[in-house]
Structure formats: C-alpha cells, structure tokens
C-alpha positions as CSV (number, residue, x, y, z in Angstrom):
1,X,116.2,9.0,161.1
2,X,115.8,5.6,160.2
3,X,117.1,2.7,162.6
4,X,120.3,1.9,160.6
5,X,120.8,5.9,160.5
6,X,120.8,6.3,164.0
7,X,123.1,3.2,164.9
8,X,125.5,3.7,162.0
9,X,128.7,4.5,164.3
10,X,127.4,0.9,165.3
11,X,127.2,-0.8,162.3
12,X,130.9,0.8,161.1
13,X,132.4,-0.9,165.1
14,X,130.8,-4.1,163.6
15,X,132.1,-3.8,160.1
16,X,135.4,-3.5,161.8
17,X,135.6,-6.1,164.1
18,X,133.8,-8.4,161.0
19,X,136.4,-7.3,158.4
20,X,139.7,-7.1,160.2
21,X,138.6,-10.7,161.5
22,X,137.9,-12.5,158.0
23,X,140.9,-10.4,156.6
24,X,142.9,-12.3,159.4
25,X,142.0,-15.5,158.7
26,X,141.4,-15.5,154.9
27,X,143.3,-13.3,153.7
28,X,143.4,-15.1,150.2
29,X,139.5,-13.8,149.8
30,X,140.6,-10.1,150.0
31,X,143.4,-10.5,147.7
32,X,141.5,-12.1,144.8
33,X,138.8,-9.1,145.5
34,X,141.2,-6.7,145.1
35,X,143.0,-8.1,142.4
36,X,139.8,-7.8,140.4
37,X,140.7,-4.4,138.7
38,X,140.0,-1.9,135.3
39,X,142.1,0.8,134.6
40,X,143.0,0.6,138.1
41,X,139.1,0.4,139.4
42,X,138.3,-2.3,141.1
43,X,135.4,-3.6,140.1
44,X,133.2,-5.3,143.2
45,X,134.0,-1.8,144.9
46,X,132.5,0.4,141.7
47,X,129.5,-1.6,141.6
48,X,129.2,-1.7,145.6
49,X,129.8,2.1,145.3
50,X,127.2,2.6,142.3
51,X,124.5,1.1,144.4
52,X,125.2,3.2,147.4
53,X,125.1,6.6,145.9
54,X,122.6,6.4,143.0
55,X,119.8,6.3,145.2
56,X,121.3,9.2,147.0
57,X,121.2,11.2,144.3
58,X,117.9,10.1,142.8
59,X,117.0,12.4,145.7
60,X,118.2,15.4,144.3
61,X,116.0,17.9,141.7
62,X,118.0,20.3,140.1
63,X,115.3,22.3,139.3
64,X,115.3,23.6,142.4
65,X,118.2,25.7,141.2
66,X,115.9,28.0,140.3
67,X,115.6,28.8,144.0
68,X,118.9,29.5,144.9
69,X,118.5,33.2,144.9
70,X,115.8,33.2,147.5
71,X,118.1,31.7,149.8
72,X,121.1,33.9,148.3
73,X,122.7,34.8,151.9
74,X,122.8,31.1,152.8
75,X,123.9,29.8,150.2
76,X,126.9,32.3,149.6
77,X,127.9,31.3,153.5
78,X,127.9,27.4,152.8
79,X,129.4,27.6,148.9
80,X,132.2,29.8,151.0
81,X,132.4,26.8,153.3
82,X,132.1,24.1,151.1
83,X,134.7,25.2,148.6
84,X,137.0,28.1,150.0
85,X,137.2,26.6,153.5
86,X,136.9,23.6,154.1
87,X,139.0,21.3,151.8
88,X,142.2,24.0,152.8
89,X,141.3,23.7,156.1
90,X,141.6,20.2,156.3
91,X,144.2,19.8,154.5
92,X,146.1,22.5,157.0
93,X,145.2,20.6,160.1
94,X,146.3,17.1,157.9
95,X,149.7,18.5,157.6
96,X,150.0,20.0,161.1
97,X,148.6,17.1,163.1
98,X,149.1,13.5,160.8
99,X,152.2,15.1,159.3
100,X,153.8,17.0,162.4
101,X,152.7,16.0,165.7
102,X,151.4,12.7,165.1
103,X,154.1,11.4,162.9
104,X,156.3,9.7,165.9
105,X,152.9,7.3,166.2
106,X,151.9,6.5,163.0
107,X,153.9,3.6,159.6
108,X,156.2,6.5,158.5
109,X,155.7,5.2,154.7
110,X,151.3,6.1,155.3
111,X,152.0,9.6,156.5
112,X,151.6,11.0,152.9
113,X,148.4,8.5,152.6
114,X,146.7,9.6,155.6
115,X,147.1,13.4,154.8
116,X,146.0,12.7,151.5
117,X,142.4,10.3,152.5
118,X,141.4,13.5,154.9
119,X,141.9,16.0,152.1
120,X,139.8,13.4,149.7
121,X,137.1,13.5,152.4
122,X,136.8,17.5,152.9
123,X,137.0,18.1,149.1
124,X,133.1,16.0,148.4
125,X,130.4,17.9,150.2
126,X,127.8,15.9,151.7
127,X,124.7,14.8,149.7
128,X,122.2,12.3,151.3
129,X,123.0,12.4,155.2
130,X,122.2,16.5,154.9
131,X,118.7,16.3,154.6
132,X,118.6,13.9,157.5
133,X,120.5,16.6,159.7
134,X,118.4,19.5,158.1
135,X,114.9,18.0,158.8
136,X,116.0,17.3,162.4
137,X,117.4,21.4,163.0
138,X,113.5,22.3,161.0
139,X,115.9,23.3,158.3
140,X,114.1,25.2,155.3
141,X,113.6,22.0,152.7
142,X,113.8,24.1,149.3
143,X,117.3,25.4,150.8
144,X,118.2,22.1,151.8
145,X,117.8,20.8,148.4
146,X,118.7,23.9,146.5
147,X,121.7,23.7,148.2
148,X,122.7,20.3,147.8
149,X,122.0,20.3,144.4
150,X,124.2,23.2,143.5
151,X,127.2,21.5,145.5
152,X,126.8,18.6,143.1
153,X,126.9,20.8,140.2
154,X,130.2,22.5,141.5
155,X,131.7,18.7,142.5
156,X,131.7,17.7,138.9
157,X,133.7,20.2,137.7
158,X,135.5,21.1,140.8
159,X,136.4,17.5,142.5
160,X,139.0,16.9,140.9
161,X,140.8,20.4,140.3
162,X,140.9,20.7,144.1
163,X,142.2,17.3,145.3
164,X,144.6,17.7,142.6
165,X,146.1,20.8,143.9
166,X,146.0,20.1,147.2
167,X,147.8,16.9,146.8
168,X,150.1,19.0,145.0
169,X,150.4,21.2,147.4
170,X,151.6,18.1,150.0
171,X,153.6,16.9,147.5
172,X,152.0,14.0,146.5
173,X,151.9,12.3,143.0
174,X,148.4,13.3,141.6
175,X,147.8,10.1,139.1
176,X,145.5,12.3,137.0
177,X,144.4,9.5,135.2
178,X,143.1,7.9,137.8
179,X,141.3,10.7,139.3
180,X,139.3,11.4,136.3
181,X,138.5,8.7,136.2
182,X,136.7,8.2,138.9
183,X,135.6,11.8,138.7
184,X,133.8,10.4,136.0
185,X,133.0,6.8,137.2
186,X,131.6,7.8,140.7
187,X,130.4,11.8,139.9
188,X,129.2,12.1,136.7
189,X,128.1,8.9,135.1
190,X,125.9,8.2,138.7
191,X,124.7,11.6,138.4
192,X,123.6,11.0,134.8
193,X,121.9,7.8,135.2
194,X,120.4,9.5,138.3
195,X,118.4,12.2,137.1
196,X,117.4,9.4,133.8
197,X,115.9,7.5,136.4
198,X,114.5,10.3,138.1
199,X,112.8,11.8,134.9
200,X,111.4,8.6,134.2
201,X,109.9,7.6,137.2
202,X,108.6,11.1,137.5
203,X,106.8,12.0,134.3
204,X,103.1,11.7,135.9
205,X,103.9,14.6,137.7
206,X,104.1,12.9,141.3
207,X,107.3,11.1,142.8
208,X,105.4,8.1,144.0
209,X,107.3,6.1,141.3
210,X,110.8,7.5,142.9
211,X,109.7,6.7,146.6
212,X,108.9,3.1,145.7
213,X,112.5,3.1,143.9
214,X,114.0,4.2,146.8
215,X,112.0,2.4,149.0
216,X,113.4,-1.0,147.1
217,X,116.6,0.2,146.7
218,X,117.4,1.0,150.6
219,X,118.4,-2.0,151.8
220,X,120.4,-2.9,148.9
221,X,122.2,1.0,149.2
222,X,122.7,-0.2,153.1
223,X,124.1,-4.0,152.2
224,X,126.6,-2.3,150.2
225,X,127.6,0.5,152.2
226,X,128.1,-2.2,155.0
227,X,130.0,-4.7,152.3
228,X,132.5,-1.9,151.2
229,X,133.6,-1.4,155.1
230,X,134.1,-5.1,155.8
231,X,136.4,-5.1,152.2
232,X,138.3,-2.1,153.4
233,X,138.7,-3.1,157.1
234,X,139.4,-6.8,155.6
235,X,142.7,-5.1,153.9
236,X,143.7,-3.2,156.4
237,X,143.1,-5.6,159.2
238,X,147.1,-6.4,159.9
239,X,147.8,-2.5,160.0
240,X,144.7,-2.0,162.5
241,X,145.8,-5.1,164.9
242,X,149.4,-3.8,165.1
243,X,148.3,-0.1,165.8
244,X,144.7,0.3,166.8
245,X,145.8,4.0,167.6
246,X,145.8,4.8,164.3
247,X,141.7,5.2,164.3
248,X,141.9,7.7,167.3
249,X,144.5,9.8,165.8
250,X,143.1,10.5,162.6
251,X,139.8,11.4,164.1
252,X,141.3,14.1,165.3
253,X,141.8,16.4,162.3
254,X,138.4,14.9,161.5
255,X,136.9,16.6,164.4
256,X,138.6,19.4,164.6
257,X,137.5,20.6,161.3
258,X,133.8,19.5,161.4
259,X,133.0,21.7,164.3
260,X,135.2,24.2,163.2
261,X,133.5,24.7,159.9
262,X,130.0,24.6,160.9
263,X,130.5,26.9,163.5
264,X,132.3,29.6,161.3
265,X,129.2,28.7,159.1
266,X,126.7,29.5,161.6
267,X,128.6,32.6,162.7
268,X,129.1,33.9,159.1
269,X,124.8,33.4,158.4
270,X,123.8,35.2,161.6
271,X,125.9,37.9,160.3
272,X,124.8,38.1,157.7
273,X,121.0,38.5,158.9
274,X,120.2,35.2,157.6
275,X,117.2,33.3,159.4
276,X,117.8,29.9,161.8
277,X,116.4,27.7,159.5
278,X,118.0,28.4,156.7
279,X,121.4,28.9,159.2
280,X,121.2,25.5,160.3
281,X,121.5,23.0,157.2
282,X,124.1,25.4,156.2
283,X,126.5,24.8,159.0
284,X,125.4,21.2,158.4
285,X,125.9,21.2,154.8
286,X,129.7,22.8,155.6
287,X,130.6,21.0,158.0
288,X,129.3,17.2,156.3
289,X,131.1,14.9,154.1
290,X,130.2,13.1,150.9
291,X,131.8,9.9,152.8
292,X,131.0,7.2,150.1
293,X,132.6,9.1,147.2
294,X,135.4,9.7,149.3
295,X,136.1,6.1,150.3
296,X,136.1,5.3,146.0
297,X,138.0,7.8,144.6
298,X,140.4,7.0,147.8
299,X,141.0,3.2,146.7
300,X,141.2,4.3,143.1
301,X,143.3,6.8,143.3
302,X,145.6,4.6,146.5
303,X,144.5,1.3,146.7
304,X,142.8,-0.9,149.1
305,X,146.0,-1.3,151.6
306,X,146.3,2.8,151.7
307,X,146.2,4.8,154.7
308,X,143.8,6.8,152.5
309,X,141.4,4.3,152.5
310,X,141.6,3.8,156.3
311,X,141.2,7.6,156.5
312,X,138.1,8.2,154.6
313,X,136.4,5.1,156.5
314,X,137.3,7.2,160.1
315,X,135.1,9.8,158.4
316,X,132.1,7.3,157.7
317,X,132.7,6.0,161.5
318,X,132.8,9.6,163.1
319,X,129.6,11.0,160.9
320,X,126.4,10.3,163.2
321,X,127.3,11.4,166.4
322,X,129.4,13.9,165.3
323,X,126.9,15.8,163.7
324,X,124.1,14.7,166.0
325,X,126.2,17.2,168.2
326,X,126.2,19.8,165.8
327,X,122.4,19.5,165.3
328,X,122.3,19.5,169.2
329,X,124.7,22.8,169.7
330,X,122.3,24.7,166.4
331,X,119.0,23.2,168.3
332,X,120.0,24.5,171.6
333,X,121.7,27.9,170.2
334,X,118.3,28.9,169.0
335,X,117.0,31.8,170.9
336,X,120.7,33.2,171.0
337,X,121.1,33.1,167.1
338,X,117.7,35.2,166.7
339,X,118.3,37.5,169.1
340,X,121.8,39.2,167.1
341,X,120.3,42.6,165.6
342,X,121.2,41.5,162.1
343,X,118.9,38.4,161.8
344,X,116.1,39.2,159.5
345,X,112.1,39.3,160.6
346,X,110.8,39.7,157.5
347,X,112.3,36.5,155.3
348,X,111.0,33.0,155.0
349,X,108.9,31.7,157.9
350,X,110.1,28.5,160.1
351,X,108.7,25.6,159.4
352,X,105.8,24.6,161.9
C-alpha cells in the first residue's frame, strides 16, 4: 500500500476538520460551488470525480473475462454477494438501525437521506482498493481482476435498477432522471474513455505506456479525492458541529454489514471447496465499496447538504482499517479454512 493508502482514515479526519472549518467561515465559497450545476450535476464535483475514478479503471482488462470460468466457484460466491446480498442487506440494517433505533438521535427531516446514502454505497462494488486488499491476503491476481472486471460489467446495467428499487422499497422519490444520469456520467462514459485510453496506450503489446499514465495521474486522482471531501464536509459543516454523533451512528450499519458480508463470503467459498487464495479477495471484493461513485451519484441524485452525502463519505472514512481487519481475520484464518474437507488440493496453486 502506498503511503496515502495506508493513512487514508487520516487524511478523511483532516478533510473533515479542513472542510467543516472553511465551510464555517466562508460559507459563501461552498454556495457558489454548489450552485455551479447541469441537469442537476454539479460540475467541479463531476470533473473532481472523473479524475478520481478513470485511472481506477484504466486498471481494469476485460479480457480477462475470459477467465472467469476458471475461478467459477469464486466468482458465483462474490456475484452472490455483490448483487443478491449485499445492497438488501444494507438496506435492511439502514431501515432497522438509521430508521428505527437511531431515529430519537438523528435531524428527523435526513432520516430518509441517511437510509438512502448507505443503500447508494452497498449497491457499487469496489473497484480499485480490491486489488490492494487482494495482493495483501496473496489473493490469486487473474481472479482479482476477472472479478472486478465482471462487477463493472454488471454495475452498468445493474446500478441503477437496484438503487431504484430499493429506494422504492423505503419509499423514497427515485428522480430517475437524475440517476441515469449519472449512471451514465460516472459508469459508463468513465468506463468508455477508460478502456480508449487503455487500448491506446497499450497497442505495443506491454503496459508500460499505462503505468507511466497512472503513475502521472496519482497524485492528481489523490488531490481530488481529498478536494471532493473538503467540498462535502464544507456543506455539511453546520450539521456536523451541531451533532458530531451523527458520524458514529451511521458507521454502524456500515460495519455491521462489511463484516457480515465478507464473512458469509468466506464461509460460502470454503464450502464450496474453493481454495484461500481465491477465498480471500472474494470476501474482500463482497464486503468493499465503490466509495467514489457512491459519493457522485449521492450529490446528484440528493445534493451537497444531504444526509446522503454525509453517509457515503462515513463509508470512504471507515474503508482502510476496516478492511485492514478483514485482511487480518482471512490472514490469520488460514490454516483453519484449508483444513474443512471440502477445500480442493488439486486447483490453482498459491502464490509464492
């Protein structure tokens, strides 16, 4: 992991304490920003968020969905996860703790916002942070990225569908509109211009050309990443100041459902007979969100000053040490995983 990897929970404290103080004082910054909008889009965010996730998924090769056979047991687990599980799940423990036990503590008119920001976070599997977790677990790399490239091939056509239902479901106003949007502003046309850039700076053959890109690009993909949290703490400053609880209490459902979907992950491979290092960045991969894509389809679809906002940010503050504890608990679980009868000898070695 790289130094701004490690320290991210870090960086997000800082964003915090940077954006609800500017916020409080100049105020009049963050409402011209936000008043600087398209169809509803606000434009400094959408190029902020461009900037953060077409590196990410300059990364990706869907060739390798070739592969996705070899890996078949794992990847049925994780798509399970990823798309059956984890969005309902969420959106289950929303209801029950933002919407139920929490309410007496929380602005009565955000409930509906909150529930909705956590079910925009479940709904986006995770695409860049994966291969950090997976490479620390000695994940199996052609799964990794097999994987991940087939989530991103689902979240075009499923993103929306899902967070409209759900959303539904809670009875919230879906502004479809809005949603597709950004479905197509923040999935597909960065996806697009992706794999262009990928092609081209691929066509000797080697990915040299890509890793300089990348290499460039990093600090700019940080910068922004960093900018869009002091924006969004900037506008929700007041809200923050007046109840800091607020944090705490939606990283709760947060929790709850990380470490319950990448355990039910891991359970479900080494059921299935699945090997460790395949096991491993599939718990990861089910348990991970596609935090930046949350946090822009969250202000386009609520706004800068919504509790859905604040919510997918939690995620983005909770993300490293959270999972650090789930590579830690699939590290540690090792020799107990191998040792169920079902685990296969015979399929593709660990890494060494």
């Amino acid at each position: 992991m790289s130094a701004f990897e490690r320290y991210l929970t870090v960086w997000v404290f800082l964003c915090i304490v940077v954006g609800v103080a500017v916020g409080h004082l100049i105020p009049e910054l963050f409402q011209t920003i936000g008043a600087v909008e398209v169809a509803k889009v606000n434009i400094p965010v959408a190029i902020l968020i461009w900037l953060m996730i077409i590196p990410m998924l300059s990364k990706i090769d869907f060739r390798s969905l070739a592969k996705v056979g070899t890996y078949w047991r794992g990847i049925g687990v994780t798509l399970f996860i990823n798309w059956a599980v984890k969005p309902f799940s969420m959106a289950i423990l929303g209801w029950l703790f933002i919407g139920y036990l929490f309410r007496p503590y929380l602005p009565a008119d955000q409930i509906d916002s909150y529930v909705a920001g956590l079910i925009i976070l479940a709904a986006a599997p995770c695409t860049a942070m994966v291969f950090v977790w997976s490479n620390l677990t000695r994940g199996e790399p052609l799964f990794t990225l097999s994987q991940v490239a087939l989530n991103d091939a689902i979240m075009i056509v499923a993103f929306a569908p899902i967070i409209g239902l759900l959303l539904g479901l809670s009875a919230i106003t879906v502004p479809w509109d809005t949603l597709i949007i950004s479905v197509g502003l923040y999935i597909v046309m960065p996806v697009i211009i992706a794999q262009v850039l990928r092609s081209r700076l691929t066509v000797d053959g080697t990915t040299s050309g890509l890793d300089r890109m990348l290499e460039r690009l990093q600090p700019i993909s940080l910068v922004s990443l960093l900018a869009t949290l002091v924006l969004l703490f900037g506008f929700q400053g007041e809200q923050i100041i007046a109840q800091p609880t607020i944090i705490g209490l939606l990283a709760v459902p947060i929790l709850i459902q990380v470490y319950f979907n990448s355990g039910l992950a891991y359970i479900l491979n080494r059921m299935s007979g699945e090997r460790h290092c395949v096991a491993g960045p599939s718990a990861l991969i089910g348990a991970s969100n596609f935090f930046e894509l949350a946090v822009a389809a969250a202000i386009s679809l609520f706004g800068f000053h919504s509790g859905a906002a604040l919510a997918t940010v939690v995620g983005v503050l909770i993300e490293v040490p959270v999972m650090l504890s789930v590579v830690w608990i699939v590290n540690r679980s090792k020799s107990w995983y191998e040792a169920a009868p079902a685990v296969s000898r015979k399929a593709i070695p660990e890494r060494t």
